[in-house]
C-alpha positions as CSV (number, residue, x, y, z in Angstrom):
1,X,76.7,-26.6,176.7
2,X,74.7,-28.8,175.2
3,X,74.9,-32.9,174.3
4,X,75.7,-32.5,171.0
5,X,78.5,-30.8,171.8
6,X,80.7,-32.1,174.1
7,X,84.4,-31.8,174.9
8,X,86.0,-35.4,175.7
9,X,89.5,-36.2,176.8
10,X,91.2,-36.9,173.8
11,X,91.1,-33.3,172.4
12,X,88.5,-33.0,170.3
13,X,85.3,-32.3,169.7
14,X,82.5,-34.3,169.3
15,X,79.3,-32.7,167.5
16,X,77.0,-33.6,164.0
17,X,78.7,-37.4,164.4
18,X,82.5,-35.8,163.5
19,X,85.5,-35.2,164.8
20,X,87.5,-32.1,165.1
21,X,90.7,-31.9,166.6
22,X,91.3,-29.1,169.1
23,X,94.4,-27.4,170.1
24,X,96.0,-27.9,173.5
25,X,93.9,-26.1,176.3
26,X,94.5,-25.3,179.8
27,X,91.9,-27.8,181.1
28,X,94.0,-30.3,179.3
29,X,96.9,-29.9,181.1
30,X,97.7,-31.9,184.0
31,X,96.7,-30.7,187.7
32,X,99.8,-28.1,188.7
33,X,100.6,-26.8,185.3
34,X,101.0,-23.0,184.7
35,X,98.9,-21.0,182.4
36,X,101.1,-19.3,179.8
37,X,100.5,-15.6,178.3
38,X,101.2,-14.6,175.0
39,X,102.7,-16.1,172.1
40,X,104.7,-19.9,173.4
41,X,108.1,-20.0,171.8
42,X,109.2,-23.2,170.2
43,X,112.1,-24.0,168.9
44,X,114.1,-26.6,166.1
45,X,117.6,-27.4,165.7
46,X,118.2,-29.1,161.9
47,X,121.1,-30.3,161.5
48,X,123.1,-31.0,158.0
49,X,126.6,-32.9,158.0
50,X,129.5,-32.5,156.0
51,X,129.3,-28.9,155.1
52,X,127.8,-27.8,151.7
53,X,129.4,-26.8,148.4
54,X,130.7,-23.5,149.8
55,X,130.8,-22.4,146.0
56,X,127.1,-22.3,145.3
57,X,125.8,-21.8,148.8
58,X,128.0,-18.7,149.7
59,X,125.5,-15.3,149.3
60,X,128.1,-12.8,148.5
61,X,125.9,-9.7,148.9
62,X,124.8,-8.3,152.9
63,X,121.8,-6.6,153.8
64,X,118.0,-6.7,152.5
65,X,119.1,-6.6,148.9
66,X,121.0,-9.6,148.3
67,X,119.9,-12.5,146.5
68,X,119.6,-15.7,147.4
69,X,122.0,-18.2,146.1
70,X,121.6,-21.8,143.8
71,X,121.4,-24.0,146.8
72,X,119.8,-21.3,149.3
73,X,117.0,-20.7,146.4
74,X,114.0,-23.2,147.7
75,X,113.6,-20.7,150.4
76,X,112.7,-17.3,148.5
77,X,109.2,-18.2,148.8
78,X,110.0,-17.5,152.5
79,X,112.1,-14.9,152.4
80,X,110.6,-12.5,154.7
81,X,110.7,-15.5,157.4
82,X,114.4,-16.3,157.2
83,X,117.7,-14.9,157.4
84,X,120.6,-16.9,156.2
85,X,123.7,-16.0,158.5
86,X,127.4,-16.1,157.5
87,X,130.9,-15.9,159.0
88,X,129.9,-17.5,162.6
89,X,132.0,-20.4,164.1
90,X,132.5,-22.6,167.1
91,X,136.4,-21.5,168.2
92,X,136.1,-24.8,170.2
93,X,135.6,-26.5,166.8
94,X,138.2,-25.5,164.4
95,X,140.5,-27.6,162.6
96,X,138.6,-31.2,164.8
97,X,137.1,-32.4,161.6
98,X,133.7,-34.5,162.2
99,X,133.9,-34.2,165.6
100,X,132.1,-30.6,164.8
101,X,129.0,-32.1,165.1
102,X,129.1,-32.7,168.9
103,X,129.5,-29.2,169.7
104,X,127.1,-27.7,167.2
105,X,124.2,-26.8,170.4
106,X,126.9,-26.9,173.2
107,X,129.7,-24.6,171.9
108,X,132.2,-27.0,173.9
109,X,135.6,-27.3,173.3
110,X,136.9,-30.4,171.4
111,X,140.2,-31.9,172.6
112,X,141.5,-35.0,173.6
113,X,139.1,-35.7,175.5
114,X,136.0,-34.1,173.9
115,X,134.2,-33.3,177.0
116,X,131.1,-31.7,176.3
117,X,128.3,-29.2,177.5
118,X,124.9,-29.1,178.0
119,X,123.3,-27.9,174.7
120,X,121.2,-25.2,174.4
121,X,118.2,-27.0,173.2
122,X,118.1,-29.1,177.1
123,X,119.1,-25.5,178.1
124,X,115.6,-24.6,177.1
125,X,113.4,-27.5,177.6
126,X,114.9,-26.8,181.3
127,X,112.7,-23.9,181.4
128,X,109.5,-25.1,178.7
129,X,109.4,-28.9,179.9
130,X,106.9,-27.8,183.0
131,X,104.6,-27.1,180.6
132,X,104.8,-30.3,178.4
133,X,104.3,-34.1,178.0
134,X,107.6,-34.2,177.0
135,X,110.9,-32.5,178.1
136,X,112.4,-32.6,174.5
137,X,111.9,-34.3,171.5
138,X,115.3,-36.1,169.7
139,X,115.0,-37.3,166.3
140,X,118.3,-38.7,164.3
141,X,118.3,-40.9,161.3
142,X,121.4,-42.8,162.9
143,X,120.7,-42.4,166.5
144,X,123.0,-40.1,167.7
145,X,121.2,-36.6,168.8
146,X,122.5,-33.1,168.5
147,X,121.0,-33.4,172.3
148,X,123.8,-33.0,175.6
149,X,123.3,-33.1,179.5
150,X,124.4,-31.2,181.8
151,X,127.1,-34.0,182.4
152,X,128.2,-33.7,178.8
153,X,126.3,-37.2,177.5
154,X,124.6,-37.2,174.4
155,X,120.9,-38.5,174.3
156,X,119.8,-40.9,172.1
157,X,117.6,-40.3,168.9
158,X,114.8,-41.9,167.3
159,X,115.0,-42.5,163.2
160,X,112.1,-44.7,162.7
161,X,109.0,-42.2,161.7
162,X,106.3,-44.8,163.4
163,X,108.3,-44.8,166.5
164,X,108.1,-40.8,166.8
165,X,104.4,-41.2,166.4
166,X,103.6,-44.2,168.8
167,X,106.3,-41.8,171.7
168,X,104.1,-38.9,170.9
169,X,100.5,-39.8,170.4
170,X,100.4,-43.7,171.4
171,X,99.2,-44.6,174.6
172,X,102.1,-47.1,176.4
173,X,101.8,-50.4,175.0
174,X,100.7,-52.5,178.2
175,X,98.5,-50.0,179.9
176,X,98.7,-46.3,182.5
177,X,99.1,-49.0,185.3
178,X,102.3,-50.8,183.8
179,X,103.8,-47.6,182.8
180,X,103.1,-45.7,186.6
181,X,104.4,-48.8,187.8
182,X,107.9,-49.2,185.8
183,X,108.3,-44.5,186.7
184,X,108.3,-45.3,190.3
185,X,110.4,-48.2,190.2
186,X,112.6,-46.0,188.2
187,X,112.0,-43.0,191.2
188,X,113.1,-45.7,194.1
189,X,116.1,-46.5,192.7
190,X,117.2,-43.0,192.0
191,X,116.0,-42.5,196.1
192,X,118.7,-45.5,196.7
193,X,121.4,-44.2,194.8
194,X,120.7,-40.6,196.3
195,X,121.4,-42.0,199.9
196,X,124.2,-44.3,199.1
197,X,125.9,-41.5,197.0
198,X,125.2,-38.6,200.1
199,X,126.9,-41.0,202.7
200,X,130.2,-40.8,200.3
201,X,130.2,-37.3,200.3
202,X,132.3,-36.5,203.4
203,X,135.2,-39.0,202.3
204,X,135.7,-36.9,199.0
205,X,138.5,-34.6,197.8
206,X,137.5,-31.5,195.8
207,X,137.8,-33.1,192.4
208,X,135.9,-36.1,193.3
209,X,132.9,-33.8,194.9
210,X,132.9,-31.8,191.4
211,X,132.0,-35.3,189.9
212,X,129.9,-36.0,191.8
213,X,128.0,-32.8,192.1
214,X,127.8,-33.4,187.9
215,X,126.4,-36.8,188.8
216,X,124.0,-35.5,191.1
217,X,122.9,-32.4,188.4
218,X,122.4,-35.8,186.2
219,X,119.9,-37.5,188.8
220,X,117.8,-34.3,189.3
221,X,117.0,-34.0,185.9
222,X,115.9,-37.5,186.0
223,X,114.2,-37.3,188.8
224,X,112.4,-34.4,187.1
225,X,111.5,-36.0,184.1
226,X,110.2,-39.3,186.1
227,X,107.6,-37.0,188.0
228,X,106.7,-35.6,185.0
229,X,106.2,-38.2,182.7
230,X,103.9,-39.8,186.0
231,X,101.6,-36.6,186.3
232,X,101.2,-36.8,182.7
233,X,99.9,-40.3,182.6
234,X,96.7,-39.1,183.3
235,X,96.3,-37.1,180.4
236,X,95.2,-39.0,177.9
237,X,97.4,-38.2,174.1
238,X,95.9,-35.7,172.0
239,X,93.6,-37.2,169.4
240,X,95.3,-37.0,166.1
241,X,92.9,-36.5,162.7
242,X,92.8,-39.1,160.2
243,X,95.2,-37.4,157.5
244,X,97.5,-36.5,160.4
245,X,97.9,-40.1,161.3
246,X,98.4,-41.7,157.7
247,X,100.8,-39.2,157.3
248,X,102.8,-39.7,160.4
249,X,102.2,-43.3,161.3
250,X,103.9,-44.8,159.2
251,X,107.9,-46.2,158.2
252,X,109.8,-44.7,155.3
253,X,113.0,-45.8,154.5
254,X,115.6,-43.8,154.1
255,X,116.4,-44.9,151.0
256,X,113.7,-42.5,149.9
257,X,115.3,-39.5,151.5
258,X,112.6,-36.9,150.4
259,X,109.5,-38.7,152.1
260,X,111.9,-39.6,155.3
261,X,112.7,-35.8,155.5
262,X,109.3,-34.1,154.8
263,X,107.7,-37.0,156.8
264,X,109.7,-36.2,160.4
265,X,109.0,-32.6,159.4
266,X,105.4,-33.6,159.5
267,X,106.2,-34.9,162.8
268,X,107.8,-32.3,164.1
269,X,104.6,-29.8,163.4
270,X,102.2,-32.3,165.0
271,X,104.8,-32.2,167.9
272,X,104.7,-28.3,168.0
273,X,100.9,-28.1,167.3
274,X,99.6,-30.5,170.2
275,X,102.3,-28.8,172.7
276,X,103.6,-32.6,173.4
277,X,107.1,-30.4,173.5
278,X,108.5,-26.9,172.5
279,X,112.2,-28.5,171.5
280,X,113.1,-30.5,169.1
281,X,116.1,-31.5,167.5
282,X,116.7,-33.5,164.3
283,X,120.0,-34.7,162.7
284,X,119.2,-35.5,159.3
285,X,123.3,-37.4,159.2
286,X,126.3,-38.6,160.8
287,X,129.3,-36.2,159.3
288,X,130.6,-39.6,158.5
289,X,128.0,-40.1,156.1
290,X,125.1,-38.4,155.5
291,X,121.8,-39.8,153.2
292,X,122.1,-40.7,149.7
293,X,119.6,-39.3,147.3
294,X,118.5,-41.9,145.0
295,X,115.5,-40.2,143.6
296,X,117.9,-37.1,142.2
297,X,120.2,-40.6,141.5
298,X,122.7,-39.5,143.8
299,X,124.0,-42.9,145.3
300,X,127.0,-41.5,146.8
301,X,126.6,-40.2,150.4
302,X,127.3,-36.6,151.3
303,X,130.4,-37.6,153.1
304,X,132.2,-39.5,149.6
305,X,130.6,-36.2,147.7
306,X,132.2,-33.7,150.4
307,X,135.5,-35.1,149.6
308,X,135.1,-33.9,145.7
309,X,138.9,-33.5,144.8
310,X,137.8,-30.6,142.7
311,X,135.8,-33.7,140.6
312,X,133.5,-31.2,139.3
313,X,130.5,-33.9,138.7
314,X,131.1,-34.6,142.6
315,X,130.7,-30.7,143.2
316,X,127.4,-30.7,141.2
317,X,125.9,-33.5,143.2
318,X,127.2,-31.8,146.1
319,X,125.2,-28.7,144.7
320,X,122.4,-30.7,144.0
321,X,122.0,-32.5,147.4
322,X,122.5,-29.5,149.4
323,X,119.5,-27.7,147.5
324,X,117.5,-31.2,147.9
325,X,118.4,-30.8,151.8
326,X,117.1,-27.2,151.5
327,X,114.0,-27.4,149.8
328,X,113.1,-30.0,152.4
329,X,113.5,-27.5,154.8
330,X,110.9,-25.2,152.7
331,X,108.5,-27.6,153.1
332,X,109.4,-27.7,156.8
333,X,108.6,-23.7,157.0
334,X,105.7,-23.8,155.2
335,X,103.9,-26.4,157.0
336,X,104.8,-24.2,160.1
337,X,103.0,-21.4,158.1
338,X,99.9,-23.4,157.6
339,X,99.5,-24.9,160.6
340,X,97.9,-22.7,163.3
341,X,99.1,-22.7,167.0
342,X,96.6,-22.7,170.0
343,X,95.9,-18.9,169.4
344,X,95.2,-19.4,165.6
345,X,98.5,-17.8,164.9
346,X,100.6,-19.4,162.2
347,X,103.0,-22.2,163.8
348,X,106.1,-20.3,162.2
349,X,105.5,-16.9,164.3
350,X,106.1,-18.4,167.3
351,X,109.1,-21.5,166.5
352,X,112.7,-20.4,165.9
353,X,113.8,-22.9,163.5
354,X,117.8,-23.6,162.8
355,X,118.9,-24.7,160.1
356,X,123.0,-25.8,159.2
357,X,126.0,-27.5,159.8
358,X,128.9,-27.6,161.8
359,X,131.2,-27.4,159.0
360,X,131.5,-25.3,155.8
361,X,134.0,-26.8,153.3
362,X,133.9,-30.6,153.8
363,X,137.1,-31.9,151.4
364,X,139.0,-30.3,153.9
365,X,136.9,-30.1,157.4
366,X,136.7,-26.6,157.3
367,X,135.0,-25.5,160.4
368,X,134.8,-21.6,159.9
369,X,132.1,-19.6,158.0
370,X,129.5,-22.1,159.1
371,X,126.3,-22.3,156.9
372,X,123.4,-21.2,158.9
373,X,119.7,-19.9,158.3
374,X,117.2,-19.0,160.7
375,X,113.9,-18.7,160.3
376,X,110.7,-17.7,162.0
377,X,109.8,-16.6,165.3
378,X,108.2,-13.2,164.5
379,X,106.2,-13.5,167.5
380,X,109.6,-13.7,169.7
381,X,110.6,-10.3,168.1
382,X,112.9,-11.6,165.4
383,X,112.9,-9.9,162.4
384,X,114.2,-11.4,158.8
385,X,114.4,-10.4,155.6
386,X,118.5,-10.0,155.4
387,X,121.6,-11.8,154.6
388,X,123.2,-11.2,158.0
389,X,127.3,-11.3,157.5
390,X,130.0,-11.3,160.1
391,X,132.5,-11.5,157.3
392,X,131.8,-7.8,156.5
393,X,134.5,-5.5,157.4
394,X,137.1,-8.3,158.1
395,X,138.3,-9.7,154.6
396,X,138.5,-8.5,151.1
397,X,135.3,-10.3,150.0
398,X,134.1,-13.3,148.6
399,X,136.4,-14.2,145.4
400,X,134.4,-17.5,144.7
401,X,136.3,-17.3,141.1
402,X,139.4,-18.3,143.2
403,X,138.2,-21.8,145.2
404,X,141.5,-21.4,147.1
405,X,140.8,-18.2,148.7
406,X,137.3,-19.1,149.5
407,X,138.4,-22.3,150.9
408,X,140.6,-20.8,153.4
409,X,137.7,-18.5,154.7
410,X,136.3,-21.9,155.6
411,X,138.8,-23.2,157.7
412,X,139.8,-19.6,159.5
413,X,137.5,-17.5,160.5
414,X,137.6,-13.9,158.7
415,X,136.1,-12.2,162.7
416,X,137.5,-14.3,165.2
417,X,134.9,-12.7,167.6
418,X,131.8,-14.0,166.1
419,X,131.0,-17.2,167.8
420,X,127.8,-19.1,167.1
421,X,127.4,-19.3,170.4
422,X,126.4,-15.6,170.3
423,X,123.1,-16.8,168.5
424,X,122.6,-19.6,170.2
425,X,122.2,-17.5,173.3
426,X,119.9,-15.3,171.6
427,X,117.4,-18.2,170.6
428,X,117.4,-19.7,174.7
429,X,117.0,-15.7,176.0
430,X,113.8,-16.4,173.2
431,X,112.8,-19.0,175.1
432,X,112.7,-17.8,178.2
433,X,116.2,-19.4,180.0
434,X,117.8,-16.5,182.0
435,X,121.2,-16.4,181.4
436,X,124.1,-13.9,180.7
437,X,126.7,-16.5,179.1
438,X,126.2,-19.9,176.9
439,X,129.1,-22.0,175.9
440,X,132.0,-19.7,174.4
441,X,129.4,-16.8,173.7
442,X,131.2,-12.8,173.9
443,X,128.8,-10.3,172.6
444,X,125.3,-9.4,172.1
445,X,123.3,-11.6,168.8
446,X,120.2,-9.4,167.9
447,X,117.5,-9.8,165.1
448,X,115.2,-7.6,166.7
449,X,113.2,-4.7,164.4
């Protein structure tokens, strides 16, 4: 190779005085990691609260012929990369209002006590985060993830678009040395605990040793991540281009809902296309609230406009928020399908992207017949193209003319057997986690051609 071309350590490529940014290669990796084969699954969890306006979301027609509804319409352009899914429910969810939202990844059981599970997308990055700067990736516009442990606590989410940047392509603010430092500080006490918590061990009952084997579960991963995040440290970030950087360094409000959305989609891509993680979730509202839309002038939140009454101007914001919400995931799709992976294949083959809510008919916290669409991962050996309906052969169709009767196929499930959890085991099988079970999960979920 020659001096004029040269291939530096911040992923790119130096030649004719330019830059060209390069996608993640093997030599990049940090001493240890594993060479992959074949197409590297990705996946994205999306998450919208309150439900929709079951009305004009519901496609009423199964199969390759049906035809895509008003707020499901921003996504014909992709329509041989998606299938929207009805009839699917958390059992562990119905009739526990906003708590829904928890259990959307975890398929746990809401109670009293609302003890979770891990969710599926940690379930993954178990198996992907070897291969990675970073276990997972957590974005939430109010902080609160879709993201569980194995210990059933929820892990905290970034909002602020600059501050998903500087985590993924930023090197740490005072220095390699300060950061190595502040790991293995973090890895000594962990040691401490470990011995201090092994010595108790004999003294326990049975209950008290489940704990703590949970607590222990809780330290491993740490642990895990600790060494991890160390190894990587000499690596340096992947050199972002110009345009990539103005368009993800930067803070939008989320008063300008559009540009917030379309901008953490941006992120998310970069994420996915630099291999800083292969799991991502974002949770675009709080089921208590949920953005405003002042550019369509919606000031209300989705939460005030779930609770329409029947106020048929509320319903048509409603309408009109959930196609906004949509189309944003469009844009999410196609920048998947422009943006080439490290084989040159289109992002959007190889990421399974989720889109939904943990509720359907908001007025009344309907938890059944949960909106859902997934989309891509061609490469994984999902095939789209179809409205793909659980409700089939268990009621007497969808009589949207009669809100009433639709409402209560909202609330109770038409197929009491056909648990999300199903698809969510489907997507981590994708992804390469062996398992035969995940959360409340009873029969095979296929989308294979």
């Amino acid at each position: 190779m020659t001096q004029s071309w040269l291939i530096d350590r911040r992923y790119t490529l130096r030649g004719l005085g330019s830059l060209i940014a390069l996608p993640l290669l093997n030599c990049m990796r940090p001493a240890g990691a594993a060479e992959s084969s074949g197409p590297t699954p990705r996946s994205a969890f999306i998450y919208l609260p309150n439900g929709v306006n079951t009305l004009d979301y519901q496609i009423t027609t199964q199969g390759e012929q049906y035809e895509f509804s008003r707020s499901l319409k921003p996504l014909e352009k992709h329509r041989r990369a998606v299938t929207p899914i009805s009839g699917l429910h958390h059992p562990g969810g119905l009739g526990h209002h906003h708590n829904c939202q928890k259990i959307w990844l975890t398929g746990g059981q809401l109670g009293p006590s609302d003890r979770n599970t891990i969710s599926v997308d940690q379930r993954m990055a178990e198996v992907t985060s070897s291969q990675t700067r970073f276990h997972s990736l957590e974005i939430a516009n109010k902080g609160e993830s879709l993201a569980w442990t194995a210990d059933g606590i929820r892990l905290p989410g970034m909002s602020r678009c600059s501050e998903i940047f500087a985590h993924l392509f930023e090197e740490p603010k005072n220095g390699t040395a300060a950061e190595r430092r502040a790991l293995r500080r973090k890895g000594s006490v962990l040691d401490a605990n470990l011995e201090e918590v092994r010595s108790l061990e004999r003294k326990m009952g049975a209950e008290d040793k489940g704990r703590l084997n949970q607590y222990l579960t809780a330290v491993r991963e740490t642990e895990i991540r600790t060494r991890q995040a160390d190894a990587w440290l000499d690596v340096p970030r992947p050199a972002i281009s110009a345009a990539d950087r103005q368009r993800g360094n930067r803070d939008v409000p989320q008063t300008r809902a559009g540009d917030y959305f379309r901008t953490v989609y941006d992120l998310i891509v970069l994420a996915f296309q630099t291999d800083a993680t292969r799991v991502v979730t974002f949770s675009s509202g709080l089921e208590g609230q949920g953005l405003a839309i002042p550019e369509l002038g919606i000031a209300q939140s989705r939460h005030e406009l779930s609770h329409h009454n029947g106020d048929p101007g509320h319903m048509e914001k409603l309408s009109l928020s959930d196609t906004f919400n949509v189309e944003q995931f469009a844009y999410f799709l196609t920048r998947l399908s422009e943006t080439p992976d490290g084989n040159g294949q289109p992002l959007l083959d190889s990421t399974m992207a989720l889109f939904g809510s943990g509720m359907a008919y908001g007025h009344s916290h309907g938890n059944a017949n949960l909106p859902l669409v997934l989309a891509g991962g061609a490469a994984c050996g999902l095939k789209h193209g179809r409205h793909l309906d659980f409700n089939q052969g268990h009621f007497d169709g969808y009589r949207l003319e009669d809100p009433g009767q639709h409402y209560r196929l909202c609330s109770r499930p038409a197929n009491t057997s056909a648990h999300m959890s199903n698809l969510l085991l489907m997507m981590a099988r994708k992804m390469g986690v062996d398992a035969e079970r995940f959360g409340d999960s009873n029969a095979e979920f296929s989308l294979e051609g």
